[in-house]
N, C-alpha and C positions, 0 to 999 in steps of 0.2 A: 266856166260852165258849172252850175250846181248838181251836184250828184244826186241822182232817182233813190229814193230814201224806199227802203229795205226791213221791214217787220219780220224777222224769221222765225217762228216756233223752235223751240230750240227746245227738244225730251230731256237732253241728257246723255243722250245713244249716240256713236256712232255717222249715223245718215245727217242727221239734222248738222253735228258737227263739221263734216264737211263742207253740207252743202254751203251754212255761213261763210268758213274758208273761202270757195269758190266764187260767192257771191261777192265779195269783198275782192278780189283778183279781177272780178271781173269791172271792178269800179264804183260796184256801189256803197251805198251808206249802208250799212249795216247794226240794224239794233234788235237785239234777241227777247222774245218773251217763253216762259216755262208756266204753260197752263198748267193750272190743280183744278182737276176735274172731279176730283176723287178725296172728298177731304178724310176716308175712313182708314186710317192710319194704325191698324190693329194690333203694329206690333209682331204680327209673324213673320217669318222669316221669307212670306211671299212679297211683302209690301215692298214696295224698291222706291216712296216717292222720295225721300229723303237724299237717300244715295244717290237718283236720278240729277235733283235738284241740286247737291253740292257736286257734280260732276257738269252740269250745267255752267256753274258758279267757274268751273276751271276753267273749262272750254271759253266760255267769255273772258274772264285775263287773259288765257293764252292768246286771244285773237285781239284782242284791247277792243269788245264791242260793250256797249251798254245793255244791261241783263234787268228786265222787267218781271216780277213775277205776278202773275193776275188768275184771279180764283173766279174759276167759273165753273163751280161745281153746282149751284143753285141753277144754273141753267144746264149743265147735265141729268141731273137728277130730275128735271122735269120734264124736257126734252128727250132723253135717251132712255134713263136708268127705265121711268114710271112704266114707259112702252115695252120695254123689253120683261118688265113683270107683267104687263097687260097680258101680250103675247105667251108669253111659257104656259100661263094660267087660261088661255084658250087651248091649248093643243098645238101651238106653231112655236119652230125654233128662230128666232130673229136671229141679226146679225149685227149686235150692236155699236161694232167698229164702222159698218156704210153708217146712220144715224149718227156717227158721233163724225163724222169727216161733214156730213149735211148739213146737223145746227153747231156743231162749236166750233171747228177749224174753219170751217168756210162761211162760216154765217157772222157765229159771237165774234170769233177772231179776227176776222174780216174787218166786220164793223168798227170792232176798236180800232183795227190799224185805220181806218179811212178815215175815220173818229178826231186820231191825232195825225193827222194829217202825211200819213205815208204814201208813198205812188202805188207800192206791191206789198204783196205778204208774198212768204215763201213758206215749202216745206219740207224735208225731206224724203216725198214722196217718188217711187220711181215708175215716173208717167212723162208723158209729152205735149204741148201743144203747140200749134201753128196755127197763123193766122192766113185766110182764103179769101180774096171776095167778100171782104168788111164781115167776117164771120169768123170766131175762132173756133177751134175742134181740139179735143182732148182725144192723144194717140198713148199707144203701149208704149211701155218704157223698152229701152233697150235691149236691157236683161230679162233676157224670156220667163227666168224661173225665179226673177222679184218683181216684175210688172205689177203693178198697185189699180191700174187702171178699174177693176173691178170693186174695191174698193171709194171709188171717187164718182163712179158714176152718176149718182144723183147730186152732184154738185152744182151751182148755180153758174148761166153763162157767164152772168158780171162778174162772178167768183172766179172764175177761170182766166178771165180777161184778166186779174187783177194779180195773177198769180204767178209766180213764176218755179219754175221746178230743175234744178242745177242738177241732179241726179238723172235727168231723165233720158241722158244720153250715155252714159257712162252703165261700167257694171258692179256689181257689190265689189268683185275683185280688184279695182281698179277704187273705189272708195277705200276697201282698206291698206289699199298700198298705199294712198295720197297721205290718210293720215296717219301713216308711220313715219312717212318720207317727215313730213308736217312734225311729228312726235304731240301728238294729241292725246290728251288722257284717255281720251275714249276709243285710240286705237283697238284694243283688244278687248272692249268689253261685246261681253256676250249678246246677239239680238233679242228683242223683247217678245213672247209667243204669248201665245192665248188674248185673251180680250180686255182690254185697259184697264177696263176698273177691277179687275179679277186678276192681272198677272200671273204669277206660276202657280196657283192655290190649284187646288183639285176643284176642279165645277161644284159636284157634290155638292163638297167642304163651307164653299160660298155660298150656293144657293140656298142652305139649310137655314141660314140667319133669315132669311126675306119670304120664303115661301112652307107652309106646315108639307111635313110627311103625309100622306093619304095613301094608306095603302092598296091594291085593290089586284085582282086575278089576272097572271098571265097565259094564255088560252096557245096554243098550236092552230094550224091552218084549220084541224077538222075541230077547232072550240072544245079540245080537250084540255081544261088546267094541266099546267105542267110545273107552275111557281107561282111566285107572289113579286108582286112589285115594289115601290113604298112612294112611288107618287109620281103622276103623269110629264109632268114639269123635266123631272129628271131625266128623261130620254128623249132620244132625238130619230127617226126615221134613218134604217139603217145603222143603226148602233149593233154593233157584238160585246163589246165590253161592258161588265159592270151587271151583268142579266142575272147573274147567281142562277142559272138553269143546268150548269153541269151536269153529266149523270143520269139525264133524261130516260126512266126505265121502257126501252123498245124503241130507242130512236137509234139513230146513226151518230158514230163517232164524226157530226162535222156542225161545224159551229152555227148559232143560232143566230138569229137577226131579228129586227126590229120592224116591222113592215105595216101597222096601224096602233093608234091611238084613240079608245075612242073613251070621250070625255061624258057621254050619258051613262054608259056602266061602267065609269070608271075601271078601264081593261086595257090589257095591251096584250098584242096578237104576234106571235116572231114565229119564222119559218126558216130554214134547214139550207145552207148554202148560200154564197155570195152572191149567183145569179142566179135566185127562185124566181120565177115567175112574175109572185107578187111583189117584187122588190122592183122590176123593168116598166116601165113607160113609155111609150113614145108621144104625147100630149099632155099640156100644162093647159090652166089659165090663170093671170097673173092680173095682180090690180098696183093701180097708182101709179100708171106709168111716169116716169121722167124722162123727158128728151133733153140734150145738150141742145140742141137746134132743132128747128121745124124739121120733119121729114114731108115730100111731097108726096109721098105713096102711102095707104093703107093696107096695103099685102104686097108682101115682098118676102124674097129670099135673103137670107142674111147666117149670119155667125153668132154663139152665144158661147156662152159660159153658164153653166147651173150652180157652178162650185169655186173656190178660187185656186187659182192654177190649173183646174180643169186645160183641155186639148179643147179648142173651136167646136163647135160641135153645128154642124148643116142645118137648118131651120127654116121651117115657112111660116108667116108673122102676119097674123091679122088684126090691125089694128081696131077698136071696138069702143071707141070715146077713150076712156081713162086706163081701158082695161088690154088686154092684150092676149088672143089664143095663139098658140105655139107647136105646130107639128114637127117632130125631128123628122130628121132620114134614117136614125138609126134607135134603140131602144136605150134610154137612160136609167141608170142605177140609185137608186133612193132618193129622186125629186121628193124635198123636203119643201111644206108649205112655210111660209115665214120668210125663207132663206130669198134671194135676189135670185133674177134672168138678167143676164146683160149683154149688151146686142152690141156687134160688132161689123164694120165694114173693114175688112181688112185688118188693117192696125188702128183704124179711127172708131173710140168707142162713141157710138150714140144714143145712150142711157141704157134705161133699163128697168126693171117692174118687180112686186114683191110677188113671189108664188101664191094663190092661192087654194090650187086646188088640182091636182090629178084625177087622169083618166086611164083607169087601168083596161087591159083585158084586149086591147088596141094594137094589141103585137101578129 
């Protein structure tokens, strides 16, 4: 019987290393690719792709799979990077890891594998699917506090069908017991934080290279200046850090926050406490929805996430063509336009939509 032949993303990390393991135990063919998404190799001490990439190189001898490396940074960069400066340069924070799981894991990656005629790609994501009723559904992973599912949500159904995910039942705990048991190089490397093409750099630091400083006034709730900014891009709704407003003469010793951006006078508006006022919502509306599957209903009650790792959060959902209104049951904390809503039955995600806009004052 010929073995279901096996394309697995292989980082360099950890996840991906086992998952090949796993996949390989379980019987299949297994052959690795290590995407370059990212060909800006600067040299600091942030960049990991090298390191990533000869730790790749080991994990494939150690497991005796075939190691393909393929550079799809020209479809990063057009696909992800371009949009995510679109966005900053409007006033919205994107989330450029969902967009890069949409066109390059599941799209570009996809394709080549089906390209060169593989059954599945894989990844080291930690999600679920089962198949129902000639329909398959993408669930949470296992591990409550690595679930990736928010992350994956706008991925394509044939992507999903195609895909298989060896972590999705298992917990991080249990990944790195396997690959010590295993003696994997990448046992004990560290996991990877912040956003792909950025790694451990300071946002800032990065964002300086691709977008000018523009400095312009930052205002109190009663549009009193109380600092200066140095450019709209660089803050994100509900930020504390990074304000340089200490000190503020006649305020209270409690920390500032970040609660409007507005991009005709070049301003930004922060007010006094974690949960002001202005920082709570309990209504969104969200555009470009994606569904994993047809839903039969236009308004329904459901479950979301505004954030990742966020707690379920109760929801009434009207659907609206493309676009989606959203009523909590309880008031949410710095809904950030840009950022994803992802709607959840349970443990079954069924996509999910880009924020575009709040409604305050509705509490």
């Amino acid at each position: 019987m010929t073995k279901k032949r096996v394309l697995l993303g292989l980082s360099g990390g950890v996840d991906s290393s086992v998952a090949a393991l796993l996949l390989k135990k379980q019987g299949y063919y297994v052959e690795a690719l290590f995407m370059r998404n990212w060909e800006d190799d600067d040299g600091s001490p942030y960049c990991s792709i090298k390191e990533d990439f000869m730790d790749a190189v080991f994990v494939s001898d150690q497991l005796n799979i075939n190691l393909i490396e393929k550079n799809f940074s020209r479809d990063y960069k057009n696909k992800v990077f371009k949009y995510f400066l679109k966005e900053l340069n409007e006033g919205r924070t994107p989330n450029p890891d969902i967009l890069c799981n949409k066109e390059i894991k599941f799209d570009s990656f996809y394709e080549y594998a089906m390209n060169k005629d593989f059954d599945f790609i894989s990844t080291g994501h930690y999600v679920r699917k089962f198949h129902e009723k000639e329909k398959v559904y993408l669930k949470k992973g296992k591990d409550v506090l690595k679930d990736q599912s928010y992350f994956l949500h706008s991925i394509s159904n044939e992507s999903i069908s195609k895909s298989l995910f060896p972590l999705g039942s298992i917990t991080k705990k249990e990944v790195r017991d396997i690959a010590r048991k295993e003696k994997l190089i990448t046992s004990n490397k560290k996991d990877s934080t912040g956003i792909c093409f950025i790694g451990e750099r300071p946002f800032p630091d990065f964002l300086e290279r691709y977008i000018s400083k523009n400095p312009g006034p930052i205002f109190d709730e009663n549009l009193k200046e109380i600092g200066k900014h140095i450019g709209l891009p660089f803050y994100t709704l509900g930020q504390r850090q990074g304000l340089g407003i200490g000190g503020v003469k006649n305020s209270e010793n409690t920390p500032w926050y970040v609660v409007n951006k507005d991009l005709k006078n070049n301003s930004l508006t922060v007010v006094q406490g974690n949960d002001h006022p202005l920082l709570m919502s309990k209504k969104l509306t969200a555009k470009n929805l994606s569904l994993i599957n047809p839903l039969n209903e236009k308004e329904f009650f459901c479950k979301t996430k505004i954030r990742y790792r966020q707690e379920d959060q109760d929801c009434f959902i009207k659907i609206l063509g493309n676009n989606i209104e959203v009523n909590f049951s309880e008031p949410q904390r710095a809904i950030t336009p840009g950022q994803s809503i992802v709607l959840y039955d349970e443990d079954v995600c069924l996509g999910g939509a880009e924020i575009s806009s709040i409604s305050y004052g509705d509490l």
